[in-house]
VOLO-730661 format. One record per residue (C-alpha): residue in one letter; x, y, z. Coordinates in pm, 1 decimal, decimal comma. Example, Ala and Ser with C-alpha at 12.3 -4.5 7.8 and 13.67 -1.06 7.14 Angstrom:
REC rest     east    north       up
REC    A   1230,0   -450,0    780,0
REC    S   1367,0   -106,0    714,0
This chain:
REC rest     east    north       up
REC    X      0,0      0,0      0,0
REC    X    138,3    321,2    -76,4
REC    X     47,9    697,3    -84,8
REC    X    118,2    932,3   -432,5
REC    X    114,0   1273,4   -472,6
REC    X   -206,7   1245,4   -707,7
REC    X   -485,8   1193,5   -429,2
REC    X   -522,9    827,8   -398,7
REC    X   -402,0    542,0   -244,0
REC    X   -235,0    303,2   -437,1
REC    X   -227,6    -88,8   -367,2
REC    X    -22,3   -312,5   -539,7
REC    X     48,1   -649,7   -524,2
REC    X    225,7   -948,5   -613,6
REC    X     71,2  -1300,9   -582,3
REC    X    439,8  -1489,5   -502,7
REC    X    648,5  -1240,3   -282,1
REC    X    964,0  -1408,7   -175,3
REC    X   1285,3  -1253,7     10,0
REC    X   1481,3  -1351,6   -326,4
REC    X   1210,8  -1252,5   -571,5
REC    X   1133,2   -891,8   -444,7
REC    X   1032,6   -758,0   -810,8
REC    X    681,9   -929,1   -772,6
REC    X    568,3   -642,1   -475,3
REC    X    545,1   -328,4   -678,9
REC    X    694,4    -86,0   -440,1
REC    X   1018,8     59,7   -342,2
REC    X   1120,7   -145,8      6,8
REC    X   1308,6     86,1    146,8
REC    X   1027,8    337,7    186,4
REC    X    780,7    105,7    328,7
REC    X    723,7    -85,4    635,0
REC    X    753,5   -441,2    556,1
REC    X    577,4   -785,9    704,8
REC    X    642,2  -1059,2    531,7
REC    X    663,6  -1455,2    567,0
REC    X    785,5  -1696,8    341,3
REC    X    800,0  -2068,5    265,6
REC    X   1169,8  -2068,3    148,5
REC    X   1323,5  -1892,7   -115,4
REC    X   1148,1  -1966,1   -415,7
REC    X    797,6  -2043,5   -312,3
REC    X    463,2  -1948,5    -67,1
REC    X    553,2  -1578,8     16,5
REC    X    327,2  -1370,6    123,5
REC    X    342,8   -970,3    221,0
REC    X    233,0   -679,6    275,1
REC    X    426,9   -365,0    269,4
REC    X    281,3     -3,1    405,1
REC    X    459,3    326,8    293,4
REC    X    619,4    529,0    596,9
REC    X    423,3    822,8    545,8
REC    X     83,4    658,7    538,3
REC    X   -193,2    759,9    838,2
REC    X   -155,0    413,4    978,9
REC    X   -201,0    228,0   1291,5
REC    X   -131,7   -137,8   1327,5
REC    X   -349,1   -287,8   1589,0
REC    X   -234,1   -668,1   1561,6
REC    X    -66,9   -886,2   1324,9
REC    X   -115,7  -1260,0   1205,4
REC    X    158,5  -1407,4   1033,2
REC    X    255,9  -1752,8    974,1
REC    X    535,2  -1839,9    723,6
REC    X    357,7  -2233,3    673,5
REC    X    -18,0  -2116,3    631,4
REC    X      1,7  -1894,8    314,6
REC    X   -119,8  -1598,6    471,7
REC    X    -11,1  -1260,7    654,8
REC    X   -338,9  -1038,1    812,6
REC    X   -254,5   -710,1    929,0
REC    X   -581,3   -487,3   1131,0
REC    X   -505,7   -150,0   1089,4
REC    X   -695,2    188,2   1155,0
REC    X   -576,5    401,5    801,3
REC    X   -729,1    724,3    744,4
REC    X   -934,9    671,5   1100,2
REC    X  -1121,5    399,5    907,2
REC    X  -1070,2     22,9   1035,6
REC    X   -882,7   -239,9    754,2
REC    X   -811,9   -616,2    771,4
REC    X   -537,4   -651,9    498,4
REC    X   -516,6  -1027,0    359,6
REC    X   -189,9  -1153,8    142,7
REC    X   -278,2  -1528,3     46,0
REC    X   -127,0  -1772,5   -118,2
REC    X   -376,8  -2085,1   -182,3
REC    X   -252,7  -2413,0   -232,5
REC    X   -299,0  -2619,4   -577,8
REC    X   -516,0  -2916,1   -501,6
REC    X   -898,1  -2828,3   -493,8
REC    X   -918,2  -2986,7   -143,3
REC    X   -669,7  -2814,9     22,7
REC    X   -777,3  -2486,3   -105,7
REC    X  -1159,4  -2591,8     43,6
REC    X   -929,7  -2623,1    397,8
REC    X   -725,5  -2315,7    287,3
REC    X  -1023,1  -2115,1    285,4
REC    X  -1219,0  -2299,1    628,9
REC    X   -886,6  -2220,0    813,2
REC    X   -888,7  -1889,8    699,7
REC    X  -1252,4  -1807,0    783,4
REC    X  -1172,1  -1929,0   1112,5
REC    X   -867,1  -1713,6   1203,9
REC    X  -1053,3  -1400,9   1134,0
REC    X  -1331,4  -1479,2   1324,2
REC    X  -1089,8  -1578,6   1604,1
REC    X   -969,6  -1277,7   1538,4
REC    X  -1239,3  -1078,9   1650,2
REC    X  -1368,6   -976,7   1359,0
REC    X  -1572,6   -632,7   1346,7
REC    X  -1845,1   -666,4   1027,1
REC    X  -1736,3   -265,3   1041,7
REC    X  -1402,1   -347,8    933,1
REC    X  -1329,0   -280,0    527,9
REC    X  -1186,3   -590,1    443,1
REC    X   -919,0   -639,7    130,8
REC    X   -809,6  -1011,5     52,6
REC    X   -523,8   -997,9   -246,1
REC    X   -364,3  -1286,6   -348,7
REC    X   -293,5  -1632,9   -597,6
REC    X   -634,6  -1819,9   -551,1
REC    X   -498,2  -2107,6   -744,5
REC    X   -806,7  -2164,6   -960,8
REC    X  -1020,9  -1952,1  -1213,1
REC    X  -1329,6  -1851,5  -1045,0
REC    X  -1494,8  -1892,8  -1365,2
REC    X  -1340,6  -2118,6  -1636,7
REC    X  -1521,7  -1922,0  -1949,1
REC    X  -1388,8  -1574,1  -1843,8
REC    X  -1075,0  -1666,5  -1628,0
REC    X   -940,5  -1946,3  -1828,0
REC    X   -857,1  -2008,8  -2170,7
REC    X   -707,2  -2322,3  -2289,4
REC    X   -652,0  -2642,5  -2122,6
REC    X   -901,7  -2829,1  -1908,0
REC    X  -1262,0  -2596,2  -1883,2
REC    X  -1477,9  -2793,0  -1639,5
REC    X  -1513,7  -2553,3  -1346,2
REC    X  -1330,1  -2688,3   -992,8
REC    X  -1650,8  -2689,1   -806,4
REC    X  -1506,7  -2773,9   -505,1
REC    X  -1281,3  -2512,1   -449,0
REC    X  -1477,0  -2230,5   -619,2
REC    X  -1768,9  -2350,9   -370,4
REC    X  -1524,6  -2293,0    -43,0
REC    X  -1418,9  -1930,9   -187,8
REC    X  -1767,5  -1826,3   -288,5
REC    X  -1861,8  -1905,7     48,1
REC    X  -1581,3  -1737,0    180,8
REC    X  -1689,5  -1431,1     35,4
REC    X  -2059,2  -1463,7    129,5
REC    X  -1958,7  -1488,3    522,0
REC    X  -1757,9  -1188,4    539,8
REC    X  -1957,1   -986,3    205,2
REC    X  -1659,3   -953,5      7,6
REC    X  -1668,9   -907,1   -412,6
REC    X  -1429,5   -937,1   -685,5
REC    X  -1370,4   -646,3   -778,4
REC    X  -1207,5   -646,9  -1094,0
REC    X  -1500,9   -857,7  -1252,7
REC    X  -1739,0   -582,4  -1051,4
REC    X  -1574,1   -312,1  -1315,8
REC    X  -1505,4   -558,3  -1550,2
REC    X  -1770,0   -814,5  -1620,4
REC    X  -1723,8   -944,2  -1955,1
REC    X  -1359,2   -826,8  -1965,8
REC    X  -1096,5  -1144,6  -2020,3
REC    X   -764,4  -1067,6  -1865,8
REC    X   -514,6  -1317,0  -1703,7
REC    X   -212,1  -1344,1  -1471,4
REC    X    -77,1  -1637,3  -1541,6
REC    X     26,0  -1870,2  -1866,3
REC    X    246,0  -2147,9  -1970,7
REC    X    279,1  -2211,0  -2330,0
REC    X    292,2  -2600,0  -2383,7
REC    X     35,9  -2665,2  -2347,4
REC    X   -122,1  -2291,9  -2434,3
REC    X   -274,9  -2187,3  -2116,1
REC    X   -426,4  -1903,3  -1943,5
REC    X   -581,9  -1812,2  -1615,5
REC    X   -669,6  -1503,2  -1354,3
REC    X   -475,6  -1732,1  -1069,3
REC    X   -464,1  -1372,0   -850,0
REC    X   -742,8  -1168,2   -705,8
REC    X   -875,2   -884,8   -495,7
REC    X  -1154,2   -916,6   -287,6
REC    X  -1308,1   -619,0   -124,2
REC    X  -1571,4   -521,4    119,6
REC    X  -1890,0   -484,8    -75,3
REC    X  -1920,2   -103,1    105,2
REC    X  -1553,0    -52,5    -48,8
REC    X  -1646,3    -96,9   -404,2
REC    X  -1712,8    335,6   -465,3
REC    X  -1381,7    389,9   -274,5
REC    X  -1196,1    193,1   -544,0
REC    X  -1029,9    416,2   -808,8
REC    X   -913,5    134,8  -1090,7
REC    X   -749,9   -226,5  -1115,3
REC    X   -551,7   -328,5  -1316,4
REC    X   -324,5   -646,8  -1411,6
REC    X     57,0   -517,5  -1493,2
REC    X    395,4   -670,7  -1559,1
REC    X    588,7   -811,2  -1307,2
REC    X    967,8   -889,6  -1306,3
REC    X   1083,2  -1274,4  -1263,6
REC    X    764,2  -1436,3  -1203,9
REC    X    533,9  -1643,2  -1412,9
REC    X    278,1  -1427,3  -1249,4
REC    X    128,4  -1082,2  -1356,7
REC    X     79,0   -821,9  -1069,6
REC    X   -265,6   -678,2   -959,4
REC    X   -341,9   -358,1   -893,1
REC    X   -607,5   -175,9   -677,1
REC    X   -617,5    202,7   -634,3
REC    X   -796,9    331,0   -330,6
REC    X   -979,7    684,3   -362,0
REC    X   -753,2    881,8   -114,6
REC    X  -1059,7   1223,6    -69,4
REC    X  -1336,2    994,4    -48,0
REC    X  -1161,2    821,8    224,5
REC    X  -1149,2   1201,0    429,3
REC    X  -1517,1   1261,9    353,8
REC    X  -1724,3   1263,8    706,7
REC    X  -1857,8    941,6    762,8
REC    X  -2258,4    914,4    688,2
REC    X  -2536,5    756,9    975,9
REC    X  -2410,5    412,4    838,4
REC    X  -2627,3    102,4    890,2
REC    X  -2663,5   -228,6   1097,5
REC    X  -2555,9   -531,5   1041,2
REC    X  -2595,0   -816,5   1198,9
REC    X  -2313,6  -1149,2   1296,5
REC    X  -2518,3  -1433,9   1224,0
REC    X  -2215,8  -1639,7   1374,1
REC    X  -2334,2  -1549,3   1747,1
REC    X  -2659,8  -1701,6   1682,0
REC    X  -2446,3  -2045,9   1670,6
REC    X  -2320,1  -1940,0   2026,6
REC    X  -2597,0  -2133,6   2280,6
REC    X  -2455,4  -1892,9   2569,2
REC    X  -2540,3  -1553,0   2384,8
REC    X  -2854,7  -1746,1   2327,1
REC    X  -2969,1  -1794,3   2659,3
REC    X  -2862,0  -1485,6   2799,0
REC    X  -3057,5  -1302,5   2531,1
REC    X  -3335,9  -1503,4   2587,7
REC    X  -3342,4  -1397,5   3005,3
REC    X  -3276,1  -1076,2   2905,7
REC    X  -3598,8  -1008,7   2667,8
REC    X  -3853,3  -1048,3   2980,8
REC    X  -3673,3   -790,0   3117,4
REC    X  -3646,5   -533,5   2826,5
REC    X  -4028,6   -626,7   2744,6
REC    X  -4116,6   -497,6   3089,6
REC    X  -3920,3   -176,4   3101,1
REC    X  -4041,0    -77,4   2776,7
REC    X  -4405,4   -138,6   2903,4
REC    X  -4354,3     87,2   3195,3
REC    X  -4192,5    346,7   2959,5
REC    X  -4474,7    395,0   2755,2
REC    X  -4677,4    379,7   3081,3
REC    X  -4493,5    649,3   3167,3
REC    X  -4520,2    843,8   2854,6
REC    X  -4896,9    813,2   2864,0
REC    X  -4950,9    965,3   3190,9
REC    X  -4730,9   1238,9   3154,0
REC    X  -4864,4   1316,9   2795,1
Protein backbone atom coordinates (compact mmCIF):
# COMPACT_ATOMS: atom_id res chain seq x y z
CA UNK A 1 0.00 0.00 0.00
CA UNK A 2 1.38 3.21 -0.76
CA UNK A 3 0.48 6.97 -0.85
CA UNK A 4 1.18 9.32 -4.32
CA UNK A 5 1.14 12.73 -4.73
CA UNK A 6 -2.07 12.45 -7.08
CA UNK A 7 -4.86 11.94 -4.29
CA UNK A 8 -5.23 8.28 -3.99
CA UNK A 9 -4.02 5.42 -2.44
CA UNK A 10 -2.35 3.03 -4.37
CA UNK A 11 -2.28 -0.89 -3.67
CA UNK A 12 -0.22 -3.12 -5.40
CA UNK A 13 0.48 -6.50 -5.24
CA UNK A 14 2.26 -9.49 -6.14
CA UNK A 15 0.71 -13.01 -5.82
CA UNK A 16 4.40 -14.89 -5.03
CA UNK A 17 6.49 -12.40 -2.82
CA UNK A 18 9.64 -14.09 -1.75
CA UNK A 19 12.85 -12.54 0.10
CA UNK A 20 14.81 -13.52 -3.26
CA UNK A 21 12.11 -12.53 -5.72
CA UNK A 22 11.33 -8.92 -4.45
CA UNK A 23 10.33 -7.58 -8.11
CA UNK A 24 6.82 -9.29 -7.73
CA UNK A 25 5.68 -6.42 -4.75
CA UNK A 26 5.45 -3.28 -6.79
CA UNK A 27 6.94 -0.86 -4.40
CA UNK A 28 10.19 0.60 -3.42
CA UNK A 29 11.21 -1.46 0.07
CA UNK A 30 13.09 0.86 1.47
CA UNK A 31 10.28 3.38 1.86
CA UNK A 32 7.81 1.06 3.29
CA UNK A 33 7.24 -0.85 6.35
CA UNK A 34 7.53 -4.41 5.56
CA UNK A 35 5.77 -7.86 7.05
CA UNK A 36 6.42 -10.59 5.32
CA UNK A 37 6.64 -14.55 5.67
CA UNK A 38 7.85 -16.97 3.41
CA UNK A 39 8.00 -20.68 2.66
CA UNK A 40 11.70 -20.68 1.48
CA UNK A 41 13.23 -18.93 -1.15
CA UNK A 42 11.48 -19.66 -4.16
CA UNK A 43 7.98 -20.43 -3.12
CA UNK A 44 4.63 -19.49 -0.67
CA UNK A 45 5.53 -15.79 0.17
CA UNK A 46 3.27 -13.71 1.24
CA UNK A 47 3.43 -9.70 2.21
CA UNK A 48 2.33 -6.80 2.75
CA UNK A 49 4.27 -3.65 2.69
CA UNK A 50 2.81 -0.03 4.05
CA UNK A 51 4.59 3.27 2.93
CA UNK A 52 6.19 5.29 5.97
CA UNK A 53 4.23 8.23 5.46
CA UNK A 54 0.83 6.59 5.38
CA UNK A 55 -1.93 7.60 8.38
CA UNK A 56 -1.55 4.13 9.79
CA UNK A 57 -2.01 2.28 12.92
CA UNK A 58 -1.32 -1.38 13.28
CA UNK A 59 -3.49 -2.88 15.89
CA UNK A 60 -2.34 -6.68 15.62
CA UNK A 61 -0.67 -8.86 13.25
CA UNK A 62 -1.16 -12.60 12.05
CA UNK A 63 1.59 -14.07 10.33
CA UNK A 64 2.56 -17.53 9.74
CA UNK A 65 5.35 -18.40 7.24
CA UNK A 66 3.58 -22.33 6.74
CA UNK A 67 -0.18 -21.16 6.31
CA UNK A 68 0.02 -18.95 3.15
CA UNK A 69 -1.20 -15.99 4.72
CA UNK A 70 -0.11 -12.61 6.55
CA UNK A 71 -3.39 -10.38 8.13
CA UNK A 72 -2.54 -7.10 9.29
CA UNK A 73 -5.81 -4.87 11.31
CA UNK A 74 -5.06 -1.50 10.89
CA UNK A 75 -6.95 1.88 11.55
CA UNK A 76 -5.76 4.02 8.01
CA UNK A 77 -7.29 7.24 7.44
CA UNK A 78 -9.35 6.71 11.00
CA UNK A 79 -11.21 4.00 9.07
CA UNK A 80 -10.70 0.23 10.36
CA UNK A 81 -8.83 -2.40 7.54
CA UNK A 82 -8.12 -6.16 7.71
CA UNK A 83 -5.37 -6.52 4.98
CA UNK A 84 -5.17 -10.27 3.60
CA UNK A 85 -1.90 -11.54 1.43
CA UNK A 86 -2.78 -15.28 0.46
CA UNK A 87 -1.27 -17.73 -1.18
CA UNK A 88 -3.77 -20.85 -1.82
CA UNK A 89 -2.53 -24.13 -2.33
CA UNK A 90 -2.99 -26.19 -5.78
CA UNK A 91 -5.16 -29.16 -5.02
CA UNK A 92 -8.98 -28.28 -4.94
CA UNK A 93 -9.18 -29.87 -1.43
CA UNK A 94 -6.70 -28.15 0.23
CA UNK A 95 -7.77 -24.86 -1.06
CA UNK A 96 -11.59 -25.92 0.44
CA UNK A 97 -9.30 -26.23 3.98
CA UNK A 98 -7.26 -23.16 2.87
CA UNK A 99 -10.23 -21.15 2.85
CA UNK A 100 -12.19 -22.99 6.29
CA UNK A 101 -8.87 -22.20 8.13
CA UNK A 102 -8.89 -18.90 7.00
CA UNK A 103 -12.52 -18.07 7.83
CA UNK A 104 -11.72 -19.29 11.13
CA UNK A 105 -8.67 -17.14 12.04
CA UNK A 106 -10.53 -14.01 11.34
CA UNK A 107 -13.31 -14.79 13.24
CA UNK A 108 -10.90 -15.79 16.04
CA UNK A 109 -9.70 -12.78 15.38
CA UNK A 110 -12.39 -10.79 16.50
CA UNK A 111 -13.69 -9.77 13.59
CA UNK A 112 -15.73 -6.33 13.47
CA UNK A 113 -18.45 -6.66 10.27
CA UNK A 114 -17.36 -2.65 10.42
CA UNK A 115 -14.02 -3.48 9.33
CA UNK A 116 -13.29 -2.80 5.28
CA UNK A 117 -11.86 -5.90 4.43
CA UNK A 118 -9.19 -6.40 1.31
CA UNK A 119 -8.10 -10.12 0.53
CA UNK A 120 -5.24 -9.98 -2.46
CA UNK A 121 -3.64 -12.87 -3.49
CA UNK A 122 -2.93 -16.33 -5.98
CA UNK A 123 -6.35 -18.20 -5.51
CA UNK A 124 -4.98 -21.08 -7.45
CA UNK A 125 -8.07 -21.65 -9.61
CA UNK A 126 -10.21 -19.52 -12.13
CA UNK A 127 -13.30 -18.51 -10.45
CA UNK A 128 -14.95 -18.93 -13.65
CA UNK A 129 -13.41 -21.19 -16.37
CA UNK A 130 -15.22 -19.22 -19.49
CA UNK A 131 -13.89 -15.74 -18.44
CA UNK A 132 -10.75 -16.67 -16.28
CA UNK A 133 -9.41 -19.46 -18.28
CA UNK A 134 -8.57 -20.09 -21.71
CA UNK A 135 -7.07 -23.22 -22.89
CA UNK A 136 -6.52 -26.43 -21.23
CA UNK A 137 -9.02 -28.29 -19.08
CA UNK A 138 -12.62 -25.96 -18.83
CA UNK A 139 -14.78 -27.93 -16.39
CA UNK A 140 -15.14 -25.53 -13.46
CA UNK A 141 -13.30 -26.88 -9.93
CA UNK A 142 -16.51 -26.89 -8.06
CA UNK A 143 -15.07 -27.74 -5.05
CA UNK A 144 -12.81 -25.12 -4.49
CA UNK A 145 -14.77 -22.31 -6.19
CA UNK A 146 -17.69 -23.51 -3.70
CA UNK A 147 -15.25 -22.93 -0.43
CA UNK A 148 -14.19 -19.31 -1.88
CA UNK A 149 -17.67 -18.26 -2.88
CA UNK A 150 -18.62 -19.06 0.48
CA UNK A 151 -15.81 -17.37 1.81
CA UNK A 152 -16.89 -14.31 0.35
CA UNK A 153 -20.59 -14.64 1.29
CA UNK A 154 -19.59 -14.88 5.22
CA UNK A 155 -17.58 -11.88 5.40
CA UNK A 156 -19.57 -9.86 2.05
CA UNK A 157 -16.59 -9.54 0.08
CA UNK A 158 -16.69 -9.07 -4.13
CA UNK A 159 -14.30 -9.37 -6.85
CA UNK A 160 -13.70 -6.46 -7.78
CA UNK A 161 -12.07 -6.47 -10.94
CA UNK A 162 -15.01 -8.58 -12.53
CA UNK A 163 -17.39 -5.82 -10.51
CA UNK A 164 -15.74 -3.12 -13.16
CA UNK A 165 -15.05 -5.58 -15.50
CA UNK A 166 -17.70 -8.15 -16.20
CA UNK A 167 -17.24 -9.44 -19.55
CA UNK A 168 -13.59 -8.27 -19.66
CA UNK A 169 -10.96 -11.45 -20.20
CA UNK A 170 -7.64 -10.68 -18.66
CA UNK A 171 -5.15 -13.17 -17.04
CA UNK A 172 -2.12 -13.44 -14.71
CA UNK A 173 -0.77 -16.37 -15.42
CA UNK A 174 0.26 -18.70 -18.66
CA UNK A 175 2.46 -21.48 -19.71
CA UNK A 176 2.79 -22.11 -23.30
CA UNK A 177 2.92 -26.00 -23.84
CA UNK A 178 0.36 -26.65 -23.47
CA UNK A 179 -1.22 -22.92 -24.34
CA UNK A 180 -2.75 -21.87 -21.16
CA UNK A 181 -4.26 -19.03 -19.44
CA UNK A 182 -5.82 -18.12 -16.16
CA UNK A 183 -6.70 -15.03 -13.54
CA UNK A 184 -4.76 -17.32 -10.69
CA UNK A 185 -4.64 -13.72 -8.50
CA UNK A 186 -7.43 -11.68 -7.06
CA UNK A 187 -8.75 -8.85 -4.96
CA UNK A 188 -11.54 -9.17 -2.88
CA UNK A 189 -13.08 -6.19 -1.24
CA UNK A 190 -15.71 -5.21 1.20
CA UNK A 191 -18.90 -4.85 -0.75
CA UNK A 192 -19.20 -1.03 1.05
CA UNK A 193 -15.53 -0.52 -0.49
CA UNK A 194 -16.46 -0.97 -4.04
CA UNK A 195 -17.13 3.36 -4.65
CA UNK A 196 -13.82 3.90 -2.74
CA UNK A 197 -11.96 1.93 -5.44
CA UNK A 198 -10.30 4.16 -8.09
CA UNK A 199 -9.14 1.35 -10.91
CA UNK A 200 -7.50 -2.26 -11.15
CA UNK A 201 -5.52 -3.29 -13.16
CA UNK A 202 -3.24 -6.47 -14.12
CA UNK A 203 0.57 -5.17 -14.93
CA UNK A 204 3.95 -6.71 -15.59
CA UNK A 205 5.89 -8.11 -13.07
CA UNK A 206 9.68 -8.90 -13.06
CA UNK A 207 10.83 -12.74 -12.64
CA UNK A 208 7.64 -14.36 -12.04
CA UNK A 209 5.34 -16.43 -14.13
CA UNK A 210 2.78 -14.27 -12.49
CA UNK A 211 1.28 -10.82 -13.57
CA UNK A 212 0.79 -8.22 -10.70
CA UNK A 213 -2.66 -6.78 -9.59
CA UNK A 214 -3.42 -3.58 -8.93
CA UNK A 215 -6.07 -1.76 -6.77
CA UNK A 216 -6.17 2.03 -6.34
CA UNK A 217 -7.97 3.31 -3.31
CA UNK A 218 -9.80 6.84 -3.62
CA UNK A 219 -7.53 8.82 -1.15
CA UNK A 220 -10.60 12.24 -0.69
CA UNK A 221 -13.36 9.94 -0.48
CA UNK A 222 -11.61 8.22 2.24
CA UNK A 223 -11.49 12.01 4.29
CA UNK A 224 -15.17 12.62 3.54
CA UNK A 225 -17.24 12.64 7.07
CA UNK A 226 -18.58 9.42 7.63
CA UNK A 227 -22.58 9.14 6.88
CA UNK A 228 -25.37 7.57 9.76
CA UNK A 229 -24.11 4.12 8.38
CA UNK A 230 -26.27 1.02 8.90
CA UNK A 231 -26.63 -2.29 10.97
CA UNK A 232 -25.56 -5.32 10.41
CA UNK A 233 -25.95 -8.16 11.99
CA UNK A 234 -23.14 -11.49 12.96
CA UNK A 235 -25.18 -14.34 12.24
CA UNK A 236 -22.16 -16.40 13.74
CA UNK A 237 -23.34 -15.49 17.47
CA UNK A 238 -26.60 -17.02 16.82
CA UNK A 239 -24.46 -20.46 16.71
CA UNK A 240 -23.20 -19.40 20.27
CA UNK A 241 -25.97 -21.34 22.81
CA UNK A 242 -24.55 -18.93 25.69
CA UNK A 243 -25.40 -15.53 23.85
CA UNK A 244 -28.55 -17.46 23.27
CA UNK A 245 -29.69 -17.94 26.59
CA UNK A 246 -28.62 -14.86 27.99
CA UNK A 247 -30.57 -13.03 25.31
CA UNK A 248 -33.36 -15.03 25.88
CA UNK A 249 -33.42 -13.97 30.05
CA UNK A 250 -32.76 -10.76 29.06
CA UNK A 251 -35.99 -10.09 26.68
CA UNK A 252 -38.53 -10.48 29.81
CA UNK A 253 -36.73 -7.90 31.17
CA UNK A 254 -36.47 -5.33 28.27
CA UNK A 255 -40.29 -6.27 27.45
CA UNK A 256 -41.17 -4.98 30.90
CA UNK A 257 -39.20 -1.76 31.01
CA UNK A 258 -40.41 -0.77 27.77
CA UNK A 259 -44.05 -1.39 29.03
CA UNK A 260 -43.54 0.87 31.95
CA UNK A 261 -41.93 3.47 29.60
CA UNK A 262 -44.75 3.95 27.55
CA UNK A 263 -46.77 3.80 30.81
CA UNK A 264 -44.93 6.49 31.67
CA UNK A 265 -45.20 8.44 28.55
CA UNK A 266 -48.97 8.13 28.64
CA UNK A 267 -49.51 9.65 31.91
CA UNK A 268 -47.31 12.39 31.54
CA UNK A 269 -48.64 13.17 27.95
Amino acid sequence: MKTSQKGYTNLEKGSRTSLNAPGKMVLRLSSARNFWPHGNSISRGVAILLMKDIDCTIHSKFIRPQERLIILKADITDYKYTLINIYAPNKDNDIANFFEKLRKTLLEESFDADEKVIVGGDLNCPMNPFLDKKGGFSAPRKIAIASIECFQEEFDLVDIRRVKNPEIKRFTWCQSSPQIFCRLDYWFISNNLQDWIKSTDIIPALRTDHSAIMLVVDDNKLNHAKGQGFWKMNCAILDDSLYIEEISNLLPKARAFFDLLDTFKLLSG
